[in-house]
N, C-alpha and C positions, 0 to 999 in steps of 0.2 A: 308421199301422199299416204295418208292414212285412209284404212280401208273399213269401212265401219259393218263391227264385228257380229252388232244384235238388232236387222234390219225389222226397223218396228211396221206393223201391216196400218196405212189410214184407211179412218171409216169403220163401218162395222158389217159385221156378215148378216147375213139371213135369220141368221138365229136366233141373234143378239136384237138386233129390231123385233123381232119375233117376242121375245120375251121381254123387251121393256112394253110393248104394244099390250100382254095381259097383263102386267101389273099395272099399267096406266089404268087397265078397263077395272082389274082386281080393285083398287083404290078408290076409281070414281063409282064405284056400285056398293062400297061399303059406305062412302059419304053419303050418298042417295039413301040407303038403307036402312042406314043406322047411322043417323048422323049424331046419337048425341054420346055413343063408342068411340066414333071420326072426333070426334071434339074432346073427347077425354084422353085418347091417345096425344093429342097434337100438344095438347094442355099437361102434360104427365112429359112429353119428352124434353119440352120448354124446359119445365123445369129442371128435367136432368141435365141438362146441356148448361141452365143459369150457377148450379151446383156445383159443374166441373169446372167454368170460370173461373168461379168464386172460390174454388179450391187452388187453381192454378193460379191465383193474384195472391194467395195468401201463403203460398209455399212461396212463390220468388220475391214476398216480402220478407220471409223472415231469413230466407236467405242475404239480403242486402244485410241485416240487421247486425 
């Protein structure tokens, strides 16, 4: 029997709930606030995210090639 070596902890502690709870609030208070920052962020990572696709579909094309 194998004894398993890197007992992983489930769930999350105190602290952890803690800190995703103000960044939840940190985020919904910047959309409230400033929604049209909230909107050029989300608009701006889009597109970073469509960029690195499009980057990753075109290196493992020319790899085929």
């Amino acid at each position: 029997m194998s004894k398993n070596m890197l007992p992983m902890k489930s769930g999350g502690g105190l602290l952890t709930k803690l800190i995703a709870v103000i960044v939840g609030l940190a985020v919904a208070m910047l959309v409230v606030k400033y929604p049209t920052d909230a909107a050029g962020f989300v608009t701006g990572t889009w597109h970073l995210l469509t960029n690195i696709v499009t980057g990753l579909v075109a290196f493992f094309r020319h790899l085929g090639a």
